[in-house]
Every structure is written in structure tokens, then in C-alpha cells.
N, C-alpha and C positions, 0 to 999 in steps of 0.2 A: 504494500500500500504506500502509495504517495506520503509523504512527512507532512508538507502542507496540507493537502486534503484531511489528513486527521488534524491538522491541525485548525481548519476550517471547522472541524464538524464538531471540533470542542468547543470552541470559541460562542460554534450557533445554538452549542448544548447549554452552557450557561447562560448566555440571554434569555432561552426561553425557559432556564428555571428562575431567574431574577424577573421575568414575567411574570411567571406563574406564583410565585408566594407573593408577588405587588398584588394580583388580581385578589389571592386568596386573602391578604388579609385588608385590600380595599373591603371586600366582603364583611370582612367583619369587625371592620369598623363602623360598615355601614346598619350592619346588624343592630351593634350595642347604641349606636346615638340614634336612629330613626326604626325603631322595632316594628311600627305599625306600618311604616311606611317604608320599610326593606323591599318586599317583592315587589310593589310597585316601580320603585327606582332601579332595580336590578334588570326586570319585564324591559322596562324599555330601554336601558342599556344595550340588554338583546336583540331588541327590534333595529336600535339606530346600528350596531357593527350587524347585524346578519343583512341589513339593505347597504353600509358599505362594502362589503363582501361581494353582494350582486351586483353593485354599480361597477365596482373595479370587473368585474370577471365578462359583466356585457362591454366594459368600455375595450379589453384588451380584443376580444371577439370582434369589435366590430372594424380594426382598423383592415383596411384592405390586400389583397393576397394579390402578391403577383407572380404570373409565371412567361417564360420567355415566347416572343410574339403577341404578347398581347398590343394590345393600340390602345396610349393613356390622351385621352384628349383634356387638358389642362381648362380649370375653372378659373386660373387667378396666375399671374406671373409669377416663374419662376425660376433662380438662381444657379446656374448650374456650371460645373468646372469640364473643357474640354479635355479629352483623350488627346495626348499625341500618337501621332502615328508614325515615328522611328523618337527615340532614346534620347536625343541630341536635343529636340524641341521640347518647350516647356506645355504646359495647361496654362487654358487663360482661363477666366471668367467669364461668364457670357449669361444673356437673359431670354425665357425661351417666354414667350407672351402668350397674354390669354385668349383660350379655345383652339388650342395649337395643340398637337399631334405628337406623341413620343412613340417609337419603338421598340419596349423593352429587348434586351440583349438579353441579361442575367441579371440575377439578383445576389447581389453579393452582401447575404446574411450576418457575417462577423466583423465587415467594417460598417456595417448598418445606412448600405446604399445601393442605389439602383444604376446599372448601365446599361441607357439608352442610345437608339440613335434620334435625331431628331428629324420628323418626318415633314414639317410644316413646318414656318415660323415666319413672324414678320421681319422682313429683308430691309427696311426704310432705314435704318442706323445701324453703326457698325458692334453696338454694343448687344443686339441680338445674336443669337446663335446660328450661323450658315445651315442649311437646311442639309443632310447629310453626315453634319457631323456627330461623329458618336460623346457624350457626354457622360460625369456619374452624377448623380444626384442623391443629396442624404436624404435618406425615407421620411425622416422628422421634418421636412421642409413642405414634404406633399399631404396637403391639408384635403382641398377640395377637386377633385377629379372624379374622371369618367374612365372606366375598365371596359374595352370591350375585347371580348375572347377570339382570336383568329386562330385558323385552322391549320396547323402546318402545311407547306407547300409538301405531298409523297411525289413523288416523279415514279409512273407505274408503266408496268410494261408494256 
């Protein structure tokens, strides 16, 4: 076993026993100064963390799933850094505007961003992104979009 990893799982073990005797003897403090009025105030303690619980678990559920070939048609301008295409050149910054067309590449999960290329865009300043170029964009940027699922091209016999 990893040294860290036990090390992790000790660390997450006593927080959640320094949780757990906080809760327990929140309990029962609350017990001995409001007697009548313990279950009450406990009931809805329950009620307000078990609809935190749902809130977080719908809010994670609803953010949007991308898979490669999809077409993201953009709600609202957004920031996005170019791909270079040999080693030597840099990324620049660029802005891909609104109701404009992406076409996801891949989704790159562990640096928590998307590589598109960019299918549309307004061409009027040079601070838009060329239509063609492949760009990444971090997932926490794309707020308000459109998914729409294309088909892979098969080339059949």
C-alpha cells in the first residue's frame, strides 16, 4: 500500500471522528438546555442537511457530458487558448462568440478541459478565434451551451 494513501485515509479517519463526537455531543447539549424542544430542532436539522445533500448531488448530475464529435453551439462568449501546431509556436488567447459552433476533439478529464476545434466564429477582429482552429477550453468556463450529439462518420464497404 501506498505510504500517502494510508496516510490520506488516517488523516480522513480522524476528521470524521472529531465530526462525529462534535455532532454527538452538539446532541447533547442540545438535549440538556432545550428538553422539550430537542426533537424538534434536531427534525429539522435533518430536513435542512438531507435537502443539502440533494441539492449538491442534483447540482453535480446536472453539469453537462461531453463526448468526442459532439457540436457545442455557445450561449455566451467564450475564452479560449489556441493549440499550436508544431512545438516552436506559442498558444495565444482568443474569443470564440456567441451562438458559435465548437467541435469537441476530446475531453481531457485531469486537467479539467475541453479540446475543441472551432467550427464557426465571428471573423470581424483579430481577437476572435480563426475558424478551424483547434483550441482547449477549461470546463468551468462553459456555463450556458447547446450539446448536440453527431454520429461518427463509418466509411462502409
Amino acid at each position: 500500500m501506498n505510504l500517502r494513501f494510508a496516510f490520506i485515509i488516517l488523516v480522513l479517519a480522524f476528521i470524521a471522528l472529531l465530526l462525529a463526537i462534535g455532532v454527538l455531543t452538539a446532541i447533547r447539549w442540545l438535549r440538556i438546555h432545550y428538553p422539550e424542544r430537542a426533537n424538534a430542532i434536531l427534525a429539522a436539522s435533518a430536513v435542512i442537511v438531507a435537502g443539502a445533500v440533494i441539492m449538491t448531488i442534483i447540482e453535480m448530475n446536472d453539469r453537462p457530458m461531453f463526448r468526442p464529435h459532439d457540436l457545442i453551439t455557445l450561449q455566451e462568449p467564450v475564452v479560449a487558448r489556441t493549440i499550436p501546431g508544431d512545438r516552436g509556436a506559442g498558444s495565444a488567447t482568443c474569443v470564440i462568440d456567441l451562438h458559435e459552433h465548437l467541435g469537441v476533439l476530446e475531453i481531457e478529464i485531469e486537467r479539467g478541459a475541453l479540446k475543441a476545434r472551432v467550427e464557426s466564429n465571428n471573423t470581424s477582429a483579430p481577437v476572435f478565434c480563426p475558424i478551424g482552429t483547434e483550441v482547449r477550453i477549461d470546463l468551468n468556463w462553459l456555463h450556458r451551451l447547446t450539446i448536440t450529439r453527431r454520429q461518427t462518420q463509418v466509411s462502409g464497404p
